[in-house]
C-alpha positions as CSV (number, residue, x, y, z in Angstrom):
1,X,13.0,-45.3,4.4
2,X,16.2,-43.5,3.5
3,X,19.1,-42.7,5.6
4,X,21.6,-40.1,5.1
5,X,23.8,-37.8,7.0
6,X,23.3,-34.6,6.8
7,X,25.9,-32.0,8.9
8,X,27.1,-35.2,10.8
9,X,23.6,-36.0,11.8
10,X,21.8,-39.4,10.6
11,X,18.4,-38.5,9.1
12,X,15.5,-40.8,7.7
13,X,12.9,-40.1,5.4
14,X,10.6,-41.8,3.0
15,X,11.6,-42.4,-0.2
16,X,11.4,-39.3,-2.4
17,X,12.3,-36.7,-0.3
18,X,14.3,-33.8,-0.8
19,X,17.6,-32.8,0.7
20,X,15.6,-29.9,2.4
21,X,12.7,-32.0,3.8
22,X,15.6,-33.9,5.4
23,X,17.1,-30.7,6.6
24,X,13.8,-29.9,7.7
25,X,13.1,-33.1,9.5
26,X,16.0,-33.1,11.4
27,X,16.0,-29.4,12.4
28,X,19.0,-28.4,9.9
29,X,17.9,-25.0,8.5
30,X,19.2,-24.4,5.0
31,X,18.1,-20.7,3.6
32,X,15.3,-20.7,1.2
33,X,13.9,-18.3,-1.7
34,X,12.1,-19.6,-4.4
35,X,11.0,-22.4,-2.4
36,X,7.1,-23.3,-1.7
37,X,5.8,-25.9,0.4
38,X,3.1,-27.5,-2.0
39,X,4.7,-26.5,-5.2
40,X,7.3,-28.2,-7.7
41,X,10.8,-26.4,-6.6
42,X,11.7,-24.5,-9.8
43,X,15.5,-24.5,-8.1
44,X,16.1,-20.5,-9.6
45,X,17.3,-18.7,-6.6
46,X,20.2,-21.1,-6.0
47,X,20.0,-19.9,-2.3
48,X,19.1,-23.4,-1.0
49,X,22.7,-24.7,-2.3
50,X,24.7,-27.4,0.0
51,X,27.8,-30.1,-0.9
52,X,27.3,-33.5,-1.5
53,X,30.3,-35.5,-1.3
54,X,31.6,-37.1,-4.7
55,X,29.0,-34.6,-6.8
56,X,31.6,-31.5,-8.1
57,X,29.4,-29.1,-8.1
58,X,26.9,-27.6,-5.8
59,X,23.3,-28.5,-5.5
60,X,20.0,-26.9,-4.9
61,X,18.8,-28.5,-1.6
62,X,15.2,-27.6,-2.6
63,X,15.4,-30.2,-5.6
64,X,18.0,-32.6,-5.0
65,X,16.3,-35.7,-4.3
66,X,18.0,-37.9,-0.9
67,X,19.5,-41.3,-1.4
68,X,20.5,-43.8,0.4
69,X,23.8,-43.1,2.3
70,X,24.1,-39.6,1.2
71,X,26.5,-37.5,3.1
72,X,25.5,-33.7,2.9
73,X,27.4,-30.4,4.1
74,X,25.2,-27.6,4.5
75,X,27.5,-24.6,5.5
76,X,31.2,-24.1,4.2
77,X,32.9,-21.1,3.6
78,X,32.4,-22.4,0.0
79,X,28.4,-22.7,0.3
80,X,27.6,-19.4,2.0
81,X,29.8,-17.8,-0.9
82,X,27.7,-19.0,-3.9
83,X,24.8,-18.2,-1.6
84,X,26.4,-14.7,-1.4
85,X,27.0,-14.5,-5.1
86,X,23.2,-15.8,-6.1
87,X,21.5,-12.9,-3.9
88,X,23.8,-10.3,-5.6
89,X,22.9,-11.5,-9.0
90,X,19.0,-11.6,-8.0
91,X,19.4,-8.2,-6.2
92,X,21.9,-6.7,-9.3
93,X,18.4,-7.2,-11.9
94,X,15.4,-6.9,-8.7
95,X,12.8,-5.0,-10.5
96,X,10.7,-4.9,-7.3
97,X,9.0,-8.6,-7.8
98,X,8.9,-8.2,-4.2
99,X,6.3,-6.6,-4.2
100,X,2.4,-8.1,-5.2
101,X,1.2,-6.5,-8.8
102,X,-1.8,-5.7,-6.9
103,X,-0.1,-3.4,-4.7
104,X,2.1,-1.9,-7.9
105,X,-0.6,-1.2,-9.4
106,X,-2.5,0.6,-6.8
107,X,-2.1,4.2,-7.7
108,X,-2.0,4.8,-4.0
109,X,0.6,2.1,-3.5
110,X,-1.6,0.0,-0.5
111,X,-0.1,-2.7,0.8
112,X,-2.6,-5.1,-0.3
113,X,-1.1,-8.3,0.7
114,X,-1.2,-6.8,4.4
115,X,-4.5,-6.1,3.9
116,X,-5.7,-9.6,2.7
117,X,-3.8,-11.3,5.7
118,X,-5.2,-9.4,8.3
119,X,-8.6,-9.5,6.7
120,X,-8.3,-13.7,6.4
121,X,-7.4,-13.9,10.3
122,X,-10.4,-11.7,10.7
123,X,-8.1,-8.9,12.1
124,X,-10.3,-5.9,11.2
125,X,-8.4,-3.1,13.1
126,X,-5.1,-4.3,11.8
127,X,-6.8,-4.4,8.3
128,X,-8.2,-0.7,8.2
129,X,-4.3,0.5,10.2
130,X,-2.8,-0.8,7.4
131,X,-5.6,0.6,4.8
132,X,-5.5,4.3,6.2
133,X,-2.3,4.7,6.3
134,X,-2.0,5.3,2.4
135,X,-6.0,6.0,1.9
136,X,-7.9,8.2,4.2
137,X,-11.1,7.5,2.8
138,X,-11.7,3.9,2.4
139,X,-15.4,3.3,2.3
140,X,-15.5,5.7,-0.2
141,X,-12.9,4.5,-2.5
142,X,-14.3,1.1,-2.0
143,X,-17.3,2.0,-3.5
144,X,-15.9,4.1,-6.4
145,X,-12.7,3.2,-7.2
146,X,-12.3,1.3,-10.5
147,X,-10.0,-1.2,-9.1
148,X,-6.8,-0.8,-11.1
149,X,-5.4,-3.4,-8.5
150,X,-7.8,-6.3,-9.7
151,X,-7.0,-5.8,-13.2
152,X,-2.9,-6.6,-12.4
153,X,-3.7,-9.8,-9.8
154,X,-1.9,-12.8,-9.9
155,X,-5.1,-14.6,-9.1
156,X,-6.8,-13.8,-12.4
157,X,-4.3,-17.0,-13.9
158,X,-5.7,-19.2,-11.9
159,X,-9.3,-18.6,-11.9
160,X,-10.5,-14.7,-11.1
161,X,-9.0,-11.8,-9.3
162,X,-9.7,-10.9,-5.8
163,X,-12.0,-8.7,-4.9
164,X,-9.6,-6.4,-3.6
165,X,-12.0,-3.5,-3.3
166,X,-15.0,-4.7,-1.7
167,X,-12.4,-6.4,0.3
168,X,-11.4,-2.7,1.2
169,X,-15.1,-1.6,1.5
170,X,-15.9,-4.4,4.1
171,X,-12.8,-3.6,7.2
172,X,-14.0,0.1,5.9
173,X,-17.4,-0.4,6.6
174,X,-16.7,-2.8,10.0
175,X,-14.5,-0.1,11.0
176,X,-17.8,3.0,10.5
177,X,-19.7,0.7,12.5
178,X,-17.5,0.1,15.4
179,X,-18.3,3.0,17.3
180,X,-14.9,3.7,17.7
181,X,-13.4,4.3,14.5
182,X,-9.5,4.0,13.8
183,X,-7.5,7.3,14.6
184,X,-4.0,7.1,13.6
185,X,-1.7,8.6,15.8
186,X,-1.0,12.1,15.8
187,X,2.9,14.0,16.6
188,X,3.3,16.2,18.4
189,X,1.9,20.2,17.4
190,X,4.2,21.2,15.4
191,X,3.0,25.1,15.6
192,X,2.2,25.2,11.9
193,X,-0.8,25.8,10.1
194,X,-2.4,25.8,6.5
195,X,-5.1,26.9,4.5
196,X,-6.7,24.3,2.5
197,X,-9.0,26.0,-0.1
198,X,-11.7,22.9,-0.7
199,X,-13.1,20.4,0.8
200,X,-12.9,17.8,-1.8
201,X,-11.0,14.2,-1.3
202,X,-8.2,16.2,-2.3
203,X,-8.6,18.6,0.4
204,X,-9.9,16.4,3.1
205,X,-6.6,13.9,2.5
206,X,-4.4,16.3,2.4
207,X,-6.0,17.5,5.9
208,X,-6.1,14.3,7.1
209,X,-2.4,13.6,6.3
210,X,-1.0,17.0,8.2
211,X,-3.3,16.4,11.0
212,X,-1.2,13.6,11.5
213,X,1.7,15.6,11.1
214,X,0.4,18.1,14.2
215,X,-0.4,21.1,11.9
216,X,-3.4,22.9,12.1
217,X,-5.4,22.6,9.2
218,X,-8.5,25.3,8.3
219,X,-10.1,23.4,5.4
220,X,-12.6,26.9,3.3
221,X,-14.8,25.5,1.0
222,X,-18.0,27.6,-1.1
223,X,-20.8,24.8,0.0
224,X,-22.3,24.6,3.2
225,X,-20.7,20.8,3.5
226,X,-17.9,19.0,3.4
227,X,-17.1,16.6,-0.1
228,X,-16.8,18.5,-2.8
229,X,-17.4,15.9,-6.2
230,X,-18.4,13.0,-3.7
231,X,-21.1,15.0,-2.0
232,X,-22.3,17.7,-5.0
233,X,-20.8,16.0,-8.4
234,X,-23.0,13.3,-10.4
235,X,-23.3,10.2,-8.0
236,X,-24.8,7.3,-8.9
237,X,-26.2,7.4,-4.9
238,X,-27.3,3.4,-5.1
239,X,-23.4,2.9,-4.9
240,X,-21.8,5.9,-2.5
241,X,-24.8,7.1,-0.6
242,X,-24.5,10.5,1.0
243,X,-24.6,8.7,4.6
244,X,-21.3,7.0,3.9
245,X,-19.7,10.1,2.7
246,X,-21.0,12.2,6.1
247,X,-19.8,9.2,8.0
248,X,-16.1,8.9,6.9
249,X,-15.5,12.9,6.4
250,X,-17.2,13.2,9.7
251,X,-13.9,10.9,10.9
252,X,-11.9,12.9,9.4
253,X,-12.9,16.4,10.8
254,X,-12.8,15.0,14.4
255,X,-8.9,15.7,13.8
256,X,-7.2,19.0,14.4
257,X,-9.1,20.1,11.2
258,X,-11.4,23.2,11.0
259,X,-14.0,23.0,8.2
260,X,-15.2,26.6,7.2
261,X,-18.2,26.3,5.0
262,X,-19.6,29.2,2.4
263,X,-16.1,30.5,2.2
264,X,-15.9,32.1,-1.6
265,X,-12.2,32.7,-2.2
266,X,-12.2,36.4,-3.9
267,X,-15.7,37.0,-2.6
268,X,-15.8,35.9,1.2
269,X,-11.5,35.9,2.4
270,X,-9.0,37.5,0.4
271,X,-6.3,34.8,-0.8
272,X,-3.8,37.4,0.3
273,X,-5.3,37.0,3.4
274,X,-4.9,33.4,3.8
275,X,-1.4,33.5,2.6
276,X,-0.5,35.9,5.4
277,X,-2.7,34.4,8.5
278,X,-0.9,30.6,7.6
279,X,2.6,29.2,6.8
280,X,1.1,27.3,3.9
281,X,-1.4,27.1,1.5
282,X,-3.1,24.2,-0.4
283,X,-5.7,24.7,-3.6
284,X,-7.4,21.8,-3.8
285,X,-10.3,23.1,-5.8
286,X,-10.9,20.5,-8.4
287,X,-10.2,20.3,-12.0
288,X,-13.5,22.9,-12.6
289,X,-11.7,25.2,-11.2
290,X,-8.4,25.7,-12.9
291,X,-7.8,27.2,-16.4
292,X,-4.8,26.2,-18.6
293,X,-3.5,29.3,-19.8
294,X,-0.7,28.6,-23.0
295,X,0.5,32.2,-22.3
296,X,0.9,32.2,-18.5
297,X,-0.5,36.1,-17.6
298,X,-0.9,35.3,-14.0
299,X,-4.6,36.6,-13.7
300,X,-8.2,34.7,-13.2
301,X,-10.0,34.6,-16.2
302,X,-13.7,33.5,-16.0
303,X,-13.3,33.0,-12.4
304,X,-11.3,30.4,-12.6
305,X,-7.7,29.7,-11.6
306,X,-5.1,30.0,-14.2
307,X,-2.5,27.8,-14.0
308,X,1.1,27.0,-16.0
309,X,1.7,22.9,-15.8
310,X,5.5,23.2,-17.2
311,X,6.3,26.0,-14.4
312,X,4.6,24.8,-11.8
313,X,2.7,27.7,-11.1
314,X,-0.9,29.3,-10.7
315,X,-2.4,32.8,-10.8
């Protein structure tokens, strides 16, 4: 065994331990970063740093090996400045590491790490919280989505990626099959409403999102149902069967959300209309819908919507 003092206080451990396994042992808490139980300290975040008397300069407490009659400081006003001066170097180039690829990569920017943990306790409430806060239709995407995530993980080093969206898919599908689905809560009513013109995922999230908010949202869509390109575009139905899409938007619509169905803009309401009857509009028609038009006139051609990307602005 080796014996050592470390803050006045005699420690022993086996041969071959660090200065922060002593620490550790003898409940001496010395701030970590880089540091993984399991792992080979890489000593890069400095943060770990403590005095060792007769050594000049500081050392990383992470991968300083204790000897025999070592005598170790652990807080000075000396240590907690180069401790001060390493986070401000780390934070002075922080690029966001912080954060998992997985999630960076998410075009929806999921927590994903959340996710995983609550899914590995087998916390399937907590999983599909975390989920539906950033994507309203989960059992969906988890069937369709192409996984952008999986492609960035750090796992895929080591051996493959995880299966990040059937991960999604599974506390989705638990959560259908509850019988009591997750409902985020809602604020207050805000006395506001808007006119979402189609009921596509578009639509429906943005409906979802303001329900949330406590506005009124009146969702007008041509087709006698709810979906848009998930219910009426060219599904492979072996993958998203219409059941799971009637399930989820179903979950949706039990919000303060009013789904009018056969509701031809032009034909059946005015647009004029809807911009007078509701504080704010939303066109959420799909991309078959819209009509680039190099030399913006402002006026439907081929009954579609024109529309002027560098302004912004629509017919």
């Amino acid at each position: 065994m080796i014996t050592l003092s470390i803050d006045n206080q005699t420690v022993q451990v086996p041969q071959g331990a660090t200065i922060l396994e002593a620490a550790q042992a003898a409940g001496i808490t010395i701030p970590t970063l880089c540091h993984l139980k399991g792992f080979e300290p890489s000593t890069s975040c400095m943060v770990c740093v403590v005095h060792v008397e007769n050594v000049k300069s500081l050392v990383p407490a992470c991968g300083a090996v204790a000897l025999d009659h070592m005598r170790v400081k652990t807080d000075s006003d000396e240590i907690r400045g180069a401790r001060r001066a390493a986070l401000e170097l780390l934070l002075s180039d922080h690029l966001g590491d912080c954060l998992g690829p997985c999630q960076m990569g998410c075009p929806a920017g999921m927590d994903i790490p959340r996710m995983l943990r609550y899914i590995a306790e087998d916390n399937d409430r907590a999983a599909i919280e975390v989920i539906k806060r950033d994507i309203p239709l989960p059992a969906i995407l988890g069937r369709i989505c192409p996984a952008p995530c999986e492609k960035v993980c750090r796992r895929a080093k080591i051996d493959q990626p995880v299966a990040i969206c059937r991960l999604k898919r599974f506390a989705a599908d638990i959560d259908l099959d509850c019988g009591e689905p997750f409902a985020p809560p809602t604020r207050s009513n805000k006395n506001k409403k808007v006119a979402i013109v189609g009921a596509g995922p578009c639509g429906l999230s943005a409906a979802y999102y303001l329900a949330g908010e406590g506005i009124v949202c009146v969702i007008y869509d041509e087709h006698a149902h709810p979906g848009g390109a998930l219910r009426y575009g060219a599904m492979d139905r072996t993958i998203l069967p219409v059941d799971i899409v009637d399930r989820e938007i179903k979950n949706i619509l039990q919000h303060n959300i009013t789904f009018k169905p056969q509701q031809r803009i032009g034909k059946d309401i005015a647009f004029d209309s809807l911009c007078e009857q509701y504080d704010a509009v939303l066109v959420a028609t799909g991309d078959a819908a819209l009509y680039d038009e190099n030399d913006f006139a402002l006026e439907a051609k081929n009954d579609k919507i024109c529309i002027d990307r560098a302004r912004y602005s629509t017919s």
